[in-house]
ZAMARGU-4260 file (C-alpha; in steps of 0.2 Angstrom, whole numbers, plus 5000, padded with zeros to 4 digits):
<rodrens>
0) 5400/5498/5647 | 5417/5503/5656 | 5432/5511/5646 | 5443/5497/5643 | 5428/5485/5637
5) 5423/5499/5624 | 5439/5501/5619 | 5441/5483/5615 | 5426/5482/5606 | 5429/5498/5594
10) 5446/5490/5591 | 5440/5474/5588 | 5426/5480/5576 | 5436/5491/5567 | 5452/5484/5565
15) 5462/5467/5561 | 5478/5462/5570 | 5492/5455/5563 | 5508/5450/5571 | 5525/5449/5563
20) 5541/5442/5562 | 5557/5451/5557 | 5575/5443/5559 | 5586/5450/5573 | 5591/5468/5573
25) 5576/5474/5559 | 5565/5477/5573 | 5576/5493/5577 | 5581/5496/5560 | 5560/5498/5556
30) 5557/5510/5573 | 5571/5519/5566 | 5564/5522/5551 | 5548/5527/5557 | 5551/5540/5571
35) 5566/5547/5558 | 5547/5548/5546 | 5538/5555/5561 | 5526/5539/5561 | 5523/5526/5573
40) 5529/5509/5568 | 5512/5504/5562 | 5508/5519/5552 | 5525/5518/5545 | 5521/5499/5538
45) 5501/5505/5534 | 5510/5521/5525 | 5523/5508/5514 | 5510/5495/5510 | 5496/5511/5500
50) 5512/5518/5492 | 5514/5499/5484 | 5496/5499/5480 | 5495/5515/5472 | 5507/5507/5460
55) 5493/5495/5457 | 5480/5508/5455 | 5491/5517/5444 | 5495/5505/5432 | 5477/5497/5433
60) 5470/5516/5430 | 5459/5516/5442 | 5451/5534/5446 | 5456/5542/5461 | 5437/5544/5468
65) 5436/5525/5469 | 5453/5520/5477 | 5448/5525/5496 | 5433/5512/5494 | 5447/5497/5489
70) 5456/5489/5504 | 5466/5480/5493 | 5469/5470/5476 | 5482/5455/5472 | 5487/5446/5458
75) 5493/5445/5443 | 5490/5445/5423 | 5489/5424/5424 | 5479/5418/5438 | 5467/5436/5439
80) 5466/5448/5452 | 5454/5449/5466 | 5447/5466/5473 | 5446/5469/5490 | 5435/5484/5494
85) 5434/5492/5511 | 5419/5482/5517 | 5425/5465/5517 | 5416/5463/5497 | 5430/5453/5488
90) 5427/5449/5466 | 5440/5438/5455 | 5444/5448/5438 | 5454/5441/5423 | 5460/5457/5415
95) 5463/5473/5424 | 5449/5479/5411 | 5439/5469/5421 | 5444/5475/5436 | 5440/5492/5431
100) 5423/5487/5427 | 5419/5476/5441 | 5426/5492/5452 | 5412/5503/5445 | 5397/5488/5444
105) 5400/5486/5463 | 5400/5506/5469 | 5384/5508/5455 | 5376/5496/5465 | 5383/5502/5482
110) 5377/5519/5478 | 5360/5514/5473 | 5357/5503/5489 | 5361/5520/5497 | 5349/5529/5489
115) 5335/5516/5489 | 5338/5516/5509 | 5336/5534/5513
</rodrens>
């Protein structure tokens, strides 16, 4: 396999694009921002969208040891939330309890797989 066709393949295995749209003139104002930060645009935006979910984590009280293994979660105390862990494995909670113990029933059984495959 050459370069470029490996490089396209780790990039499209690992990683999701998204493209978006800003009105006239934020484009700058966000390169700005980011090389003022020291961070490329992307990390910039990756580095804005974690400080808004440890504000989730925080609130939900979710350990710190489980946090890297969650991609994401969204919602909201009326409709539920849904947990996005970092392997694609997505769950609907009604309470944040819930997603508290739906957080630690899926690692439990992650770590157990793990250890029944070795």
């Amino acid at each position: 396999m050459d370069k470029t066709k490996y490089k396209n393949t780790h990039r499209d295995t690992h990683y999701d694009r998204l493209e978006l749209a800003v009105p006239k003139g934020m484009k700058q104002m966000i390169k700005s921002m980011a090389t003022d930060k020291g961070m490329s645009v992307n990390s910039y935006l990756i580095d804005l969208i974690r400080k808004d979910q440890e504000g989730i984590f925080n609130t939900m009280q979710i350990a710190e040891k489980n946090r890297e293994k969650i991609s994401g979660i969204k919602g909201n105390m009326h409709d539920g939330y849904d947990v996005i862990f970092n392997d694609g494995y997505k769950c609907h909670c009604r309470t944040k309890k819930d997603v508290r113990s739906a957080i630690i029933s899926y690692l439990t059984e992650d770590c157990k797989s793990l250890t029944e495959d070795t």
